[in-house]
Structures are given as structure tokens and as C-alpha cells.
VMD Tcl script that builds the backbone (N, CA, C; Angstrom):
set m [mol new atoms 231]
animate dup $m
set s [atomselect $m all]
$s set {name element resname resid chain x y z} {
  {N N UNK 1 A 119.304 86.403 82.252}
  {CA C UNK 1 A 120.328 87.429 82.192}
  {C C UNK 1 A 120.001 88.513 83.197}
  {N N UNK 2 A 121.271 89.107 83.578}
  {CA C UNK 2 A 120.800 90.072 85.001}
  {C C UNK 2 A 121.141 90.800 84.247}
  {N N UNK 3 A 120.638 92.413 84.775}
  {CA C UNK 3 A 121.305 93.702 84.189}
  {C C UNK 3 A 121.737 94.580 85.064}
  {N N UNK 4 A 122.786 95.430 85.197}
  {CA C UNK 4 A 123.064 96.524 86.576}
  {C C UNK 4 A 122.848 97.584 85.626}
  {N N UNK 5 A 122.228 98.578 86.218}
  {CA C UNK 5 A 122.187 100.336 85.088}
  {C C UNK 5 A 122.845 100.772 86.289}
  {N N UNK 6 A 123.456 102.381 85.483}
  {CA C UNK 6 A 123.899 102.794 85.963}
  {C C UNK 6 A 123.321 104.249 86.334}
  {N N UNK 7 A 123.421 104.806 87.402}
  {CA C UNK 7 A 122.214 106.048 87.613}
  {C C UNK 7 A 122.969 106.895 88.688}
  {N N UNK 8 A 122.402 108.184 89.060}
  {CA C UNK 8 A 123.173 108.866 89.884}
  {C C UNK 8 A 122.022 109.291 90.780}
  {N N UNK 9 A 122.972 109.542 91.795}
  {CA C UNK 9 A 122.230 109.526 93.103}
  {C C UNK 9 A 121.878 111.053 93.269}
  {N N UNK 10 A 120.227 111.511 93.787}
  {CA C UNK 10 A 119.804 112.993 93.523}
  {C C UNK 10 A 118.922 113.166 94.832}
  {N N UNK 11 A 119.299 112.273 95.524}
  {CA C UNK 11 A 118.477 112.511 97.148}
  {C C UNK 11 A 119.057 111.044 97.887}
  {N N UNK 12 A 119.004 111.525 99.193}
  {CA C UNK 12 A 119.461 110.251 100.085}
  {C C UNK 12 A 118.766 110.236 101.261}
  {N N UNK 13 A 118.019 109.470 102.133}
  {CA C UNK 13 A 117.335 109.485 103.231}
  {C C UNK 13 A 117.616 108.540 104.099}
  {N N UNK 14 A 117.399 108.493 104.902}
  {CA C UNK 14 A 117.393 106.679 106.108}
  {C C UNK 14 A 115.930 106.680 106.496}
  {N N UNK 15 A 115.752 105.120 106.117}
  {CA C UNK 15 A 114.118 104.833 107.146}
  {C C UNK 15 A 114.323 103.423 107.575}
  {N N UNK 16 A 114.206 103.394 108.673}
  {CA C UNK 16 A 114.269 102.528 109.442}
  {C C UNK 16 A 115.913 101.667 109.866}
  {N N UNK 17 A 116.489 102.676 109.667}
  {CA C UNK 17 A 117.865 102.544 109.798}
  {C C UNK 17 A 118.241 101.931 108.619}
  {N N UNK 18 A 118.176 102.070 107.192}
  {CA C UNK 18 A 118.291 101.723 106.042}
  {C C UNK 18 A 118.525 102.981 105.056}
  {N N UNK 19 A 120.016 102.907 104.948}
  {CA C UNK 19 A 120.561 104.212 103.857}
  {C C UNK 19 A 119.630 104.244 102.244}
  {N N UNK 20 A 118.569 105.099 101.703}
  {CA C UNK 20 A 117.971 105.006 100.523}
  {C C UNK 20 A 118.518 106.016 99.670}
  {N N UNK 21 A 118.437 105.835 98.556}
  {CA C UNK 21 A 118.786 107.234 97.647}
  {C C UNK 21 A 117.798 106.752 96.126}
  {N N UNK 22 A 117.206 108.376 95.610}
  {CA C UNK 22 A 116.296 108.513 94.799}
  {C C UNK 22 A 117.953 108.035 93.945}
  {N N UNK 23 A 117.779 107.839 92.610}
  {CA C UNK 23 A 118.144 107.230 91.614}
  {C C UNK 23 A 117.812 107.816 90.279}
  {N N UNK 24 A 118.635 108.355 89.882}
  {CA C UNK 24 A 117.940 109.166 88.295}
  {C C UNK 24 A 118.874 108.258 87.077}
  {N N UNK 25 A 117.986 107.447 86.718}
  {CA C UNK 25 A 118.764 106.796 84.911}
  {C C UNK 25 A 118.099 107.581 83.907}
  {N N UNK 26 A 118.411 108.508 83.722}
  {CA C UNK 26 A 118.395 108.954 82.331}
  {C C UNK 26 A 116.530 110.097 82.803}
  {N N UNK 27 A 116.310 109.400 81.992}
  {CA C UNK 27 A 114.956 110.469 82.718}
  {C C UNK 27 A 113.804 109.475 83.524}
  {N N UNK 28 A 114.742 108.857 84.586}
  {CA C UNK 28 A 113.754 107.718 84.944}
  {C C UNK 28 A 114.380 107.636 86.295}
  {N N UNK 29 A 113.733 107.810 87.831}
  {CA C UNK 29 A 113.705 108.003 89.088}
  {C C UNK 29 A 113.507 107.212 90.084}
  {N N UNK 30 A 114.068 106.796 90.552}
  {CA C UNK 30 A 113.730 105.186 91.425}
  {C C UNK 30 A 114.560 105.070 92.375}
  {N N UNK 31 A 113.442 105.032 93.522}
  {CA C UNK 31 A 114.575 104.525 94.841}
  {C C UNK 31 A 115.356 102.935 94.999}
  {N N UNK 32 A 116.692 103.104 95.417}
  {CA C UNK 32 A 117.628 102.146 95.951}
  {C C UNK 32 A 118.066 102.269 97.309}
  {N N UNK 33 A 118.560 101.148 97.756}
  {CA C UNK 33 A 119.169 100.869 98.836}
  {C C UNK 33 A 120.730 100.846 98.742}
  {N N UNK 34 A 121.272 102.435 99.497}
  {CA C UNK 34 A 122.731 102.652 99.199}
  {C C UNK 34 A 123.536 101.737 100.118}
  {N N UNK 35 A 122.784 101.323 101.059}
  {CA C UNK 35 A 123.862 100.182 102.300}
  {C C UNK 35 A 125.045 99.121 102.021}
  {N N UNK 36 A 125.153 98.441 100.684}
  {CA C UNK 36 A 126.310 97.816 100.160}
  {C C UNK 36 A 127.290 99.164 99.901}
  {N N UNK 37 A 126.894 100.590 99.535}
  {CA C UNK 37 A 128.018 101.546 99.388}
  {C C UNK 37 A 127.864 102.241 100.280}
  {N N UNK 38 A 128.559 102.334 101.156}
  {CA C UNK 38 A 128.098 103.299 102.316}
  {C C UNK 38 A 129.233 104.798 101.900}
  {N N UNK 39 A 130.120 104.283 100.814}
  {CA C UNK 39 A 131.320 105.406 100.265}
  {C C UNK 39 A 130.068 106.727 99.482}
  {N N UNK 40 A 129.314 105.819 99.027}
  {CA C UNK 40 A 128.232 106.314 97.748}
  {C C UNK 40 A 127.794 107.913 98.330}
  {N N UNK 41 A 128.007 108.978 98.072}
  {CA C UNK 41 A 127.323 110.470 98.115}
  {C C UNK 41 A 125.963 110.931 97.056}
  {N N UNK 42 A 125.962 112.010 97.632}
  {CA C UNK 42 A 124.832 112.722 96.760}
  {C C UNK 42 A 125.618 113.411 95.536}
  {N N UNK 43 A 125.042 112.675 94.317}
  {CA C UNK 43 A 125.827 113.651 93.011}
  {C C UNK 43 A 126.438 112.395 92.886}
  {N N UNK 44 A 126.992 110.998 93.401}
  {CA C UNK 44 A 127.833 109.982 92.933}
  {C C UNK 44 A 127.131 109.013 91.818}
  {N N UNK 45 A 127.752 108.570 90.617}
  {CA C UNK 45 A 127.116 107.127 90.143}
  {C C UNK 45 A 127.366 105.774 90.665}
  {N N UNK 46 A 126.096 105.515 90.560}
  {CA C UNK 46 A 126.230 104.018 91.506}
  {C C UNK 46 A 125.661 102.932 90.560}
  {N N UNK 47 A 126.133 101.560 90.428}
  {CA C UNK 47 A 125.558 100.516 89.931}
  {C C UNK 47 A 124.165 99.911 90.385}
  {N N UNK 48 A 122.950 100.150 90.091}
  {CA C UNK 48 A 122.064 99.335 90.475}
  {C C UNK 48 A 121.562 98.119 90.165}
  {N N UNK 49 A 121.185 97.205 90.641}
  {CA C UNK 49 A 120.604 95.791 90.626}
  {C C UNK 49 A 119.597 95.380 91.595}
  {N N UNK 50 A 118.822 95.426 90.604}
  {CA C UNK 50 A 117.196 94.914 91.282}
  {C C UNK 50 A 116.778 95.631 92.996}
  {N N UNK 51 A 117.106 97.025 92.899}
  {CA C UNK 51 A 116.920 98.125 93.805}
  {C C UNK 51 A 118.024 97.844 94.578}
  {N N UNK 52 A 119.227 97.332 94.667}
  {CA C UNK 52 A 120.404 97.489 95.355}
  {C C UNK 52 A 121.069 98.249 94.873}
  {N N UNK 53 A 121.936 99.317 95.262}
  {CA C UNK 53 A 123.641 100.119 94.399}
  {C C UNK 53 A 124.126 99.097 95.145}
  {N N UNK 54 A 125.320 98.571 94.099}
  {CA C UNK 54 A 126.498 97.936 94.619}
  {C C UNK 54 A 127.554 97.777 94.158}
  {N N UNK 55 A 127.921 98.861 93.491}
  {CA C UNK 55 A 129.369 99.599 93.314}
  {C C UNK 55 A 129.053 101.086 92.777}
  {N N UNK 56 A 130.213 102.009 92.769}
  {CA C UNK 56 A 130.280 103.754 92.890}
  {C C UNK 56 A 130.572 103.164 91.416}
  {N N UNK 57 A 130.467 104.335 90.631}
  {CA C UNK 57 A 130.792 104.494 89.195}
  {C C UNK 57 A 131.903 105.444 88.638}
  {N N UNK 58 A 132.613 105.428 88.118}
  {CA C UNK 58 A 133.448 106.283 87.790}
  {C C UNK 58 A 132.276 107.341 86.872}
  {N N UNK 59 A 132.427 108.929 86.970}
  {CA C UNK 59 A 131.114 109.692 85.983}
  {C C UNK 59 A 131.116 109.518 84.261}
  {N N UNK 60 A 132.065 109.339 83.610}
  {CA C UNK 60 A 132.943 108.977 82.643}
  {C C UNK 60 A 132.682 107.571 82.603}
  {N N UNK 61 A 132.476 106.852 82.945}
  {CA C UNK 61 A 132.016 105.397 82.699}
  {C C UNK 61 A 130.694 105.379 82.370}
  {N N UNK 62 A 129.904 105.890 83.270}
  {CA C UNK 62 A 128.509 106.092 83.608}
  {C C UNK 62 A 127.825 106.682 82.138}
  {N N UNK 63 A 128.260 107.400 81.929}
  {CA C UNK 63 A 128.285 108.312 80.337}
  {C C UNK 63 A 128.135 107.848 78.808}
  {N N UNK 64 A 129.515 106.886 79.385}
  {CA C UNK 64 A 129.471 105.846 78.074}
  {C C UNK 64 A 128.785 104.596 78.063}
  {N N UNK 65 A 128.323 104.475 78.901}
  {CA C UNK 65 A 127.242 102.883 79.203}
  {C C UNK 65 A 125.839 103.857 79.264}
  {N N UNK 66 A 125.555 104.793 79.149}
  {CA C UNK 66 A 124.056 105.448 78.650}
  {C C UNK 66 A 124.388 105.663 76.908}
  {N N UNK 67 A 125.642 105.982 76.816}
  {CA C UNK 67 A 125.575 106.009 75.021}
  {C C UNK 67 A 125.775 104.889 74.468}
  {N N UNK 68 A 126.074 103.618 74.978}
  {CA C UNK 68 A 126.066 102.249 73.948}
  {C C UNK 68 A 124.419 101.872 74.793}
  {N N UNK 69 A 123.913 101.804 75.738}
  {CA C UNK 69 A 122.934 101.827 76.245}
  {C C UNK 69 A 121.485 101.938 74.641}
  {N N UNK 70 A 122.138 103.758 74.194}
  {CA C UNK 70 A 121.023 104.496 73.671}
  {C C UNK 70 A 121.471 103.775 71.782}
  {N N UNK 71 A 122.661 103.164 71.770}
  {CA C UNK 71 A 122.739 102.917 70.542}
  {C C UNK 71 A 122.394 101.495 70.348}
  {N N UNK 72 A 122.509 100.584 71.526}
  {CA C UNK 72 A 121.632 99.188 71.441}
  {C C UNK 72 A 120.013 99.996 70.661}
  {N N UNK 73 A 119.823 100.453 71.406}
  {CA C UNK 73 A 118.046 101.160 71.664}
  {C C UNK 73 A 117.732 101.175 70.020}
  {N N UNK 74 A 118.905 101.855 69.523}
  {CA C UNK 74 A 118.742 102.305 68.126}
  {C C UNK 74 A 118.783 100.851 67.313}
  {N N UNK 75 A 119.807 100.156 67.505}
  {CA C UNK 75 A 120.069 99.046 66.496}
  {C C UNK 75 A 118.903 97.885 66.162}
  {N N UNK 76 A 118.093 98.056 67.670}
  {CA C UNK 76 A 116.702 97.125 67.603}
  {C C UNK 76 A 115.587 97.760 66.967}
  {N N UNK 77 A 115.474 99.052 66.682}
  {CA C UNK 77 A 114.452 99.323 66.115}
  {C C UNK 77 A 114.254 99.668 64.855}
}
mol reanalyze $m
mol bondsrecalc $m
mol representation Tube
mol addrep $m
């Protein structure tokens, strides 16, 4: 099973001619590779998969997939 989270973008850089952006899910920080979204800004939600974004998020989407996210969390424990 694959999973995409959803996270918002809180820094963006280029190295080596490769668009990156820090990545904040929830209280958890991780760089991606924004180059499949080149639409993607600073402050946007983006879909990640296995350090790729590869789709923008509506913020309102993003929101409610951290609250069924946090209520899976709950139902397993």
C-alpha cells in the first residue's frame, strides 16, 4: 500500500537546478522535491509521496485528511 500525506510548504530552495521545499506534516519537517508542481508556492499544500509533491492541495482538504488522519491514530489504540 502507498500513502501520499499531505503537508505545507514553509521554505523553498534550488540545488542543483532541482526546485526543494522544507515540508511541515503536522509537527514533522521534511524536505521534498517541488519539480512535478512547479504551480506549488510558499504557504501552499502539496501531496507528498516518497519525497516527491505531486499535486497542490486545496487548504480545506489538507485539514480534513490531518483530522481523519488523527482519528485513525485514535481508533488503533
Amino acid at each position: 500500500m502507498c500513502l501520499a500525506v499531505p503537508g505545507k510548504i514553509i521554505e523553498t530552495k534550488e540545488i542543483d537546478g532541482i526546485r526543494i521545499g522544507r515540508v511541515q506534516f503536522g509537527g514533522v519537517t521534511r524536505e521534498a522535491c517541488l519539480d512535478f508542481v512547479p504551480e506549488a508556492r510558499l504557504g501552499d499544500f502539496v501531496v507528498v509521496h516518497v519525497g516527491f509533491a505531486i499535486s497542490r492541495l486545496d487548504p480545506e482538504e489538507a485539514i480534513r485528511t490531518y483530522r481523519l488522519l488523527e482519528e485513525m491514530g485514535r481508533e488503533d489504540a
